[in-house]
C-alpha positions in Angstrom: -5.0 -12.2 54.2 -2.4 -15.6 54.0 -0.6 -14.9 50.5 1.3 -17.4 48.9 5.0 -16.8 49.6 6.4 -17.2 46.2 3.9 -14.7 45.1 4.2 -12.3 47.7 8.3 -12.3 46.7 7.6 -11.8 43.3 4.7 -8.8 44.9 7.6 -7.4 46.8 10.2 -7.7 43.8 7.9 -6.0 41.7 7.0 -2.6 44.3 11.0 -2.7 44.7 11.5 -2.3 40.9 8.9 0.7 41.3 10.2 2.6 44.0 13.8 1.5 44.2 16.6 4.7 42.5 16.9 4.6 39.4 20.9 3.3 40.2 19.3 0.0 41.7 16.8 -0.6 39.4 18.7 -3.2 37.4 19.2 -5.2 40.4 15.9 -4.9 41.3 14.6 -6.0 37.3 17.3 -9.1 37.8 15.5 -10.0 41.0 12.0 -9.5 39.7 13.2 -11.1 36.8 14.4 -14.7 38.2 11.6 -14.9 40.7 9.7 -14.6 37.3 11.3 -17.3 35.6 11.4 -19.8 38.8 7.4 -19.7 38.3 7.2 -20.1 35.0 9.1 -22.9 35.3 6.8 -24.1 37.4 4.2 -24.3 35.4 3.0 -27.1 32.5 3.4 -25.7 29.5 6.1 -23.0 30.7 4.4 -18.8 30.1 6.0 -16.4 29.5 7.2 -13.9 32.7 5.3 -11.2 31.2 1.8 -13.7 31.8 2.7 -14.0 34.8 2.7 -10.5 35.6 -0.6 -9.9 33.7 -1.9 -12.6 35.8 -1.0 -11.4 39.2 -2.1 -7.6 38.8 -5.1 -7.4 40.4 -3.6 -9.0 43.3 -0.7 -7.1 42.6 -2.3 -3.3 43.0 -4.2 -5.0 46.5 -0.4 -5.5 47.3 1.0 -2.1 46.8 -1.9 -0.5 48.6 -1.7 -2.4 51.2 2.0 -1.0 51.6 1.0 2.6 50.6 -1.4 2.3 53.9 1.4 0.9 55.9 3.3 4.3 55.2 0.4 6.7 56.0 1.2 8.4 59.7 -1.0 7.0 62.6 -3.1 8.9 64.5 -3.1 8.7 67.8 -6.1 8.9 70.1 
């Protein structure tokens, strides 16, 4: 499926956050966080980054399953 690249970034920001060490995970909030605030930026009136991430979840647990698949061992035949 063709995502949107912004979101897909902030999709990837957000998995990072949750399965990054806890050592990196301020890093990986900082990056989630300004990916988070370039959108809302974008937007007339501005929302909050925490709307945004309401908005997106649905697309957002598609998103990390599709990367949970992508870890699973293929078969071969």
């Amino acid at each position: 499926m063709a995502r949107n690249q912004f979101i897909e970034a902030i999709h990837e920001a957000r998995y990072d956050l949750e399965t990054c060490a806890e050592k990196d995970k301020p890093a990986a909030r900082a990056k989630l966080y300004t990916l988070l605030d370039q959108a809302a930026l974008r937007t007339d009136p501005p929302v909050r980054p925490d709307d945004i991430l309401d908005a997106l979840y649905d697309d957002y647990k598609d998103f990390r399953r599709m990367k949970l698949r992508q870890q699973w061992p293929r078969l071969k035949r």
